[in-house]
KOLPA-448260 format. One line per 3 residues: number of its first residue (from 1); their letters; for each residue x, y, z of N, C-alpha, C. Coordinates in Angstrom, 1 decimal, decimal comma, always signed. Layout:
! KOLPA-448260
NUM) A) X/Y/Z/X/Y/Z/X/Y/Z ~ ...
//
This chain:
! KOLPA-448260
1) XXX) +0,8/-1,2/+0,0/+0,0/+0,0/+0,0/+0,9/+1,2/+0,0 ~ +1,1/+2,0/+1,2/+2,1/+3,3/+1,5/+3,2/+3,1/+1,6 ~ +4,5/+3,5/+0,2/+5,1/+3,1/+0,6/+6,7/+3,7/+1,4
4) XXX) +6,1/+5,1/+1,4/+7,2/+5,9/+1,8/+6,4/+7,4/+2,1 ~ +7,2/+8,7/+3,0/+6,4/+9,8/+2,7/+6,7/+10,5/+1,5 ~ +6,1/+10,6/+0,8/+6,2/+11,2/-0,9/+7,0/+13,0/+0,2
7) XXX) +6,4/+13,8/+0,6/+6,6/+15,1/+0,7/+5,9/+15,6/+2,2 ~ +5,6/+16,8/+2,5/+5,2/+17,4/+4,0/+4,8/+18,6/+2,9 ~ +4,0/+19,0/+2,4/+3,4/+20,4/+2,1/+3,9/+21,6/+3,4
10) XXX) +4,6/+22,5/+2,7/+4,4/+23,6/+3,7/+4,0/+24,7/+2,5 ~ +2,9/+25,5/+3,7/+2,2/+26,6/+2,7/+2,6/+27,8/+3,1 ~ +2,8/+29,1/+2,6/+4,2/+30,3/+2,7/+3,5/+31,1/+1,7
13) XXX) +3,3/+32,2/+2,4/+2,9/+33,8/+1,4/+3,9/+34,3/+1,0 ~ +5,7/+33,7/+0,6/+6,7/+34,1/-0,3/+7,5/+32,8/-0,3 ~ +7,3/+32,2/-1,7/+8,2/+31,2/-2,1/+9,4/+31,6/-2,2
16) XXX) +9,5/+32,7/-2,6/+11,5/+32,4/-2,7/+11,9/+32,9/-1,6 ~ +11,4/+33,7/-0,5/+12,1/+34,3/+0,9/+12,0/+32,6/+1,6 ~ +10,9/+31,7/+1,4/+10,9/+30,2/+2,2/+12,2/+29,6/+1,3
19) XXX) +12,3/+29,5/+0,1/+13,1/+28,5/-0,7/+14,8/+28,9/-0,2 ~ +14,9/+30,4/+0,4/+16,2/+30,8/+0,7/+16,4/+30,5/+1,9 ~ +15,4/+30,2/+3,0/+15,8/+30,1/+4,6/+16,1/+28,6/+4,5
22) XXX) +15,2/+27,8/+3,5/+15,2/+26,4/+3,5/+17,1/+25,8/+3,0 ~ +17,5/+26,9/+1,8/+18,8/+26,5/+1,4/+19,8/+27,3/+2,4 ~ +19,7/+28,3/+3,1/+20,6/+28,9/+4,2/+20,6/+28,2/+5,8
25) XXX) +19,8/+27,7/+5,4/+19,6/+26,6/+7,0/+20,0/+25,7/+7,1 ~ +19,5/+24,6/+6,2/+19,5/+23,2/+5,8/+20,5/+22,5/+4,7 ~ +20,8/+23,5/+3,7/+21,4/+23,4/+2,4/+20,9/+22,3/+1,7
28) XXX) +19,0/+22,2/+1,6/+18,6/+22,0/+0,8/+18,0/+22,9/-0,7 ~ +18,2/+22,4/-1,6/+18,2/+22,6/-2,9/+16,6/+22,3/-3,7 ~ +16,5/+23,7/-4,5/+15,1/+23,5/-5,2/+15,2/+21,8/-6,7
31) XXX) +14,6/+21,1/-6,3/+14,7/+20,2/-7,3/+13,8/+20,5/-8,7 ~ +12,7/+21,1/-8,4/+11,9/+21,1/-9,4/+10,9/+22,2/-8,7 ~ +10,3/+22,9/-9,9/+9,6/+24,2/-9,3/+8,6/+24,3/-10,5
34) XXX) +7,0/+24,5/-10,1/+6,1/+24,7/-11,4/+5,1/+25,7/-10,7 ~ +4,2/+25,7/-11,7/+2,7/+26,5/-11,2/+1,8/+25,5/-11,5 ~ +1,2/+25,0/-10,5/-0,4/+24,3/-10,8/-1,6/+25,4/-10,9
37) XXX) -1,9/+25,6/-12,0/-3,1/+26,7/-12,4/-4,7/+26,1/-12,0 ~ -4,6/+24,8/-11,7/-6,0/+24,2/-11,7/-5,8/+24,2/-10,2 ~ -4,7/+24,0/-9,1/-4,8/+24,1/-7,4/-4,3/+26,2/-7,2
40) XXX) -4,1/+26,5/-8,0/-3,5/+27,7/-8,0/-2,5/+28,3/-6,9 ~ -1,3/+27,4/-7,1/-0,4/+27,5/-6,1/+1,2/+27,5/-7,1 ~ +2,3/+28,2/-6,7/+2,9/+28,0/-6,8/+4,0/+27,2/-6,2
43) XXX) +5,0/+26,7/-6,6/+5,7/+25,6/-5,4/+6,9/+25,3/-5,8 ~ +7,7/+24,7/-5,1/+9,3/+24,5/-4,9/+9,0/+23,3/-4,5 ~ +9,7/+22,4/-4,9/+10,2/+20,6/-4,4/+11,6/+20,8/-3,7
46) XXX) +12,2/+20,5/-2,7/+12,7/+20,6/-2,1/+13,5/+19,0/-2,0 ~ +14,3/+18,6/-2,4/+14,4/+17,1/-2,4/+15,5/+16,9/-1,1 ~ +14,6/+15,7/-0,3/+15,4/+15,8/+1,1/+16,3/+14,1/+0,9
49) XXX) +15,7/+13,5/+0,2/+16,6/+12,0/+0,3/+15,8/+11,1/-0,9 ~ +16,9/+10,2/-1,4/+15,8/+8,8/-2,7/+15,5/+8,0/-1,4 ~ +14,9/+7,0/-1,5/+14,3/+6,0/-1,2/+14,2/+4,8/-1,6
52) XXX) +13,6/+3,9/-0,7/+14,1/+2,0/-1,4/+13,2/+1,9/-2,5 ~ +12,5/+2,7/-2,8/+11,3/+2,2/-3,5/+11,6/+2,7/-5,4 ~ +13,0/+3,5/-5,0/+13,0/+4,7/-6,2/+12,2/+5,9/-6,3
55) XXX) +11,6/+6,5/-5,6/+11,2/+7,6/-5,1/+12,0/+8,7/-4,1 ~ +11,7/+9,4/-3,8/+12,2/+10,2/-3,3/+11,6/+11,2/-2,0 ~ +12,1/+11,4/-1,0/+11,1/+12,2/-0,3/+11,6/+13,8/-0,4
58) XXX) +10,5/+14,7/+0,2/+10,7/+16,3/-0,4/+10,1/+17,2/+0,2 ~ +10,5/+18,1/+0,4/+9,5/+18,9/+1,2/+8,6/+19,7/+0,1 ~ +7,7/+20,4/+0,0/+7,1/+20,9/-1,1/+6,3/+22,1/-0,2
61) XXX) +7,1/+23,1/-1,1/+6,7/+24,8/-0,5/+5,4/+25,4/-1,3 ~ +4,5/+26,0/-1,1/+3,6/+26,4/-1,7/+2,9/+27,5/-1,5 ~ +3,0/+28,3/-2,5/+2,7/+29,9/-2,5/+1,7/+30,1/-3,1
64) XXX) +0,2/+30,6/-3,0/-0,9/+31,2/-3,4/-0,6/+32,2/-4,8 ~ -1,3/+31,8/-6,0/-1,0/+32,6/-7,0/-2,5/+33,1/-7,1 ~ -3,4/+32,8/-6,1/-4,6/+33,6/-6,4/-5,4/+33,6/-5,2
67) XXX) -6,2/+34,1/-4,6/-7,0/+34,5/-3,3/-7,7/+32,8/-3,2 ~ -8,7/+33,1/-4,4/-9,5/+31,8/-3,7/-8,4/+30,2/-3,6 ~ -7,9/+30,2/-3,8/-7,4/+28,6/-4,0/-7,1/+28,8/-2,8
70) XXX) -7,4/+27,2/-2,5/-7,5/+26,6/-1,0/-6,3/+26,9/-0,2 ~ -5,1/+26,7/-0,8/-4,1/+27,0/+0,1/-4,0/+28,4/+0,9 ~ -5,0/+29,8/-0,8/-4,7/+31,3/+0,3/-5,4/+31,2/+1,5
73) XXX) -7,1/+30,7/+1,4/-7,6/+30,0/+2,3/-6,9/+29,8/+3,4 ~ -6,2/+28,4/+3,5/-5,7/+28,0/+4,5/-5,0/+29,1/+5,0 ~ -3,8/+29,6/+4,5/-2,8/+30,6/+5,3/-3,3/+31,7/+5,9
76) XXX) -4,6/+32,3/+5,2/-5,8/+33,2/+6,2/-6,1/+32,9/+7,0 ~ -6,3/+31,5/+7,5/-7,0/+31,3/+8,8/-5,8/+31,0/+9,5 ~ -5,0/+30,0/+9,0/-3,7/+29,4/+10,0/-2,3/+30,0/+9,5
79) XXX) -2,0/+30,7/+8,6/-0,8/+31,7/+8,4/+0,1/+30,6/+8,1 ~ +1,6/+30,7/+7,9/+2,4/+29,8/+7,1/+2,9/+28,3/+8,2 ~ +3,1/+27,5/+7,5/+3,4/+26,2/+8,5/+3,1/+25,1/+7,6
82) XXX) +3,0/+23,9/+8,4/+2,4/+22,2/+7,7/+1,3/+22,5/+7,2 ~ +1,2/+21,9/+5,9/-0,3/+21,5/+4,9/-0,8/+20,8/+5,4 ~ +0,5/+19,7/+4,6/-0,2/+18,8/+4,5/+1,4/+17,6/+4,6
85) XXX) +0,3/+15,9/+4,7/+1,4/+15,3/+4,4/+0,8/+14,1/+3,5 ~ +1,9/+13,8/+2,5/+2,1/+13,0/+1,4/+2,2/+11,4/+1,5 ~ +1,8/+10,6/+1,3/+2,2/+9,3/+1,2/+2,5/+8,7/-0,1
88) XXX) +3,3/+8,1/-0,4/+3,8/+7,5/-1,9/+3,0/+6,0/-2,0 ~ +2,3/+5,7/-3,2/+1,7/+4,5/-3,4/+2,0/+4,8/-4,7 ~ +1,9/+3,3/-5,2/+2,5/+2,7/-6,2/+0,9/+2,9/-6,8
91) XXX) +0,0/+3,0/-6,2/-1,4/+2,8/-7,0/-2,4/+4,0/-6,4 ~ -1,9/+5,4/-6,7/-3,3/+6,1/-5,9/-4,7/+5,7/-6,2 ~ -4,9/+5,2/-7,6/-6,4/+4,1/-7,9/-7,1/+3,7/-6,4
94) XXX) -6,2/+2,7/-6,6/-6,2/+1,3/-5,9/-6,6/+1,6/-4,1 ~ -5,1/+2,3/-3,8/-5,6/+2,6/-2,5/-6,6/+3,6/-2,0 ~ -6,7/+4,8/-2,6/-7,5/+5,4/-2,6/-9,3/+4,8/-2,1
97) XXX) -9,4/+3,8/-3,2/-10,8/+3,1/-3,1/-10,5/+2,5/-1,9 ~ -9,6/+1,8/-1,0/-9,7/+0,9/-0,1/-9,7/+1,7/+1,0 ~ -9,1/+2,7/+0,7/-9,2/+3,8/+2,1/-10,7/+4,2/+2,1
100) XXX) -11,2/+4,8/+1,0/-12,7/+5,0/+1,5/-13,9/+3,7/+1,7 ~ -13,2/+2,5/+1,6/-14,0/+1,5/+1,7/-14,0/+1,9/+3,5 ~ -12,9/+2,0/+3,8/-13,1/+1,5/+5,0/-13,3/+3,1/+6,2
103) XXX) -14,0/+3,7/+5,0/-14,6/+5,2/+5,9/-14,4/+6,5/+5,8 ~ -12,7/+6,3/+4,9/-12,6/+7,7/+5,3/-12,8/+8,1/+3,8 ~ -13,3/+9,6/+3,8/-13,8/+10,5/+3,0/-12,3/+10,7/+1,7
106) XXX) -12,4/+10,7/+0,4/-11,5/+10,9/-0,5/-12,0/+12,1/-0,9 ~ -11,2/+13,0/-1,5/-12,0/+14,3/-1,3/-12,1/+14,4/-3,4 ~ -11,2/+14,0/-4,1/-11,2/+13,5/-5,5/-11,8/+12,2/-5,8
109) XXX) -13,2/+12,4/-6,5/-13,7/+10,8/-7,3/-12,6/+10,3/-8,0 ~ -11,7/+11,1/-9,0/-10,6/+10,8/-9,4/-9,1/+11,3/-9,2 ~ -8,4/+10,5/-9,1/-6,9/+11,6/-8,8/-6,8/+12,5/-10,0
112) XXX) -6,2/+13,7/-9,8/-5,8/+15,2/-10,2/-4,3/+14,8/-10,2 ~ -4,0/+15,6/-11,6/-2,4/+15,8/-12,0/-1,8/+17,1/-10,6 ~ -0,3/+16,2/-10,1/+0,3/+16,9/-8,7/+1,4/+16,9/-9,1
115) XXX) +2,1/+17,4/-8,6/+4,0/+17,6/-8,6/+4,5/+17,1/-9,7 ~ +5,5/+17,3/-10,3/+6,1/+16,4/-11,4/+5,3/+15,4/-12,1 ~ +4,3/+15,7/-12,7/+3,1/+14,7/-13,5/+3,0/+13,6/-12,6
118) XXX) +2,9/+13,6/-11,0/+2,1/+12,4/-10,5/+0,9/+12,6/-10,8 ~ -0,1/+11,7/-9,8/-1,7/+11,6/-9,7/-1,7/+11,4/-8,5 ~ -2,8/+12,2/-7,9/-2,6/+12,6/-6,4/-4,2/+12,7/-6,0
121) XXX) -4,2/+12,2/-5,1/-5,6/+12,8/-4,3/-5,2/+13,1/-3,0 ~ -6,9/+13,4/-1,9/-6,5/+13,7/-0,8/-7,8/+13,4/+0,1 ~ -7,3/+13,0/+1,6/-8,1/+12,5/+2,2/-8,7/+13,2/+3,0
124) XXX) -9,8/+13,3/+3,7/-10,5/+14,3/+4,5/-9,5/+14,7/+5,7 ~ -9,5/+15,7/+6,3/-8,4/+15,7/+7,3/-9,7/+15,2/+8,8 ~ -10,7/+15,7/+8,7/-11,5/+15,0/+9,9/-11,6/+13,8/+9,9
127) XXX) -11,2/+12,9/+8,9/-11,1/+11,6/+8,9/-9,8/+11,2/+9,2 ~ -8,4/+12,0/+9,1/-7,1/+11,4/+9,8/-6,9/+12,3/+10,8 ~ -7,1/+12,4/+11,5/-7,0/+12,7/+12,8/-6,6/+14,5/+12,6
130) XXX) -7,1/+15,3/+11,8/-6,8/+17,1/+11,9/-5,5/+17,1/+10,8 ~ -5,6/+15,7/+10,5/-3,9/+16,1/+9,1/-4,7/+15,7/+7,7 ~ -4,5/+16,7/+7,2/-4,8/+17,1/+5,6/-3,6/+15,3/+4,9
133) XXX) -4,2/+14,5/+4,4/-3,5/+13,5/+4,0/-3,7/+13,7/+2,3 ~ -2,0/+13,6/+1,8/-2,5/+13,4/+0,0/-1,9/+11,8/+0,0 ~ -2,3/+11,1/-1,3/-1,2/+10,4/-1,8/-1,2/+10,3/-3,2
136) XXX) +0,1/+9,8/-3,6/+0,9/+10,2/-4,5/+1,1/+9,4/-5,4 ~ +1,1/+8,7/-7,0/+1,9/+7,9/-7,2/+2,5/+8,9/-8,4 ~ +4,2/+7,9/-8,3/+5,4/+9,4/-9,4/+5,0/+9,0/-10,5
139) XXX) +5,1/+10,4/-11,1/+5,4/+9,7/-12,6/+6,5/+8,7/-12,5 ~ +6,5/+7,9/-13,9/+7,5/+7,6/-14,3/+8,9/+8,2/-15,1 ~ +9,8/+7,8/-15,0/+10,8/+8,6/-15,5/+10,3/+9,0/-17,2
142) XXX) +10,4/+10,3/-17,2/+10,2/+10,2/-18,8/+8,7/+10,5/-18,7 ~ +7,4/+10,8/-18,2/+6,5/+11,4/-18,2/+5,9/+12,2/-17,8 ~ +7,2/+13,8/-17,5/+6,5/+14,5/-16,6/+6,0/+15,1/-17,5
//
């Protein structure tokens, strides 16, 4: 099922003042950086280590490119900090349905294109315990 943490969403009203504290601190490095127009957020991948699986884990910084999307949302009420967090599956399909078999709320009928051409959904956070849950499966090399 889960086979790693894909990422930790953190959400930030200035991506490059967060992407500079993050490489002056830590001397982590932007791996990959896009705009999702359809979540309307900007973001930085942060790549913190590979994994056994061939994935990778990451931190993933995300900047509001417009009022309504959920993230500006979020930072209005709770200001910058943790989103969200990520799990890597080899099947967001798959698990996805077996998670809501067993109750908890998927907030996509179908997974939505996420970071680097994965497919991503996300789970109710009143159904994991107050944590915003996504999960993840990567593209393949060669499909972003």
């Amino acid at each position: 099922m889960l086979t790693r943490i894909d990422h930790i969403g953190i959400a930030c009203f200035d991506l490059d003042k967060t992407v500079e504290f993050y490489r002056a601190t830590y001397g982590f490095e932007v791996f990959h950086s896009e705009v999702n127009e359809e979540q309307g957020v900007r973001e930085a991948m942060l790549k913190i280590n590979d994994t056994g699986d061939g994935g990778a884990s990451y931190l993933q910084l995300l900047e509001p490119t417009r009022e309504d999307s959920t993230v500006a949302k979020w930072l209005a009420k709770n200001g910058e900090g943790v989103h969200h967090i990520a799990f890597g599956t080899a099947d967001v399909d798959g698990d996805a349905a077996d998670i809501r078999a067993k109750g908890v709320r998927v907030l996509y009928d179908e997974p939505r294109r996420g970071s680097m051409g994965s497919r991503i959904t996300f789970l109710h956070p009143k159904d994991c315990g107050g944590v915003l849950t996504e999960l993840v499966t990567s593209a393949l090399p060669g499909e972003h």
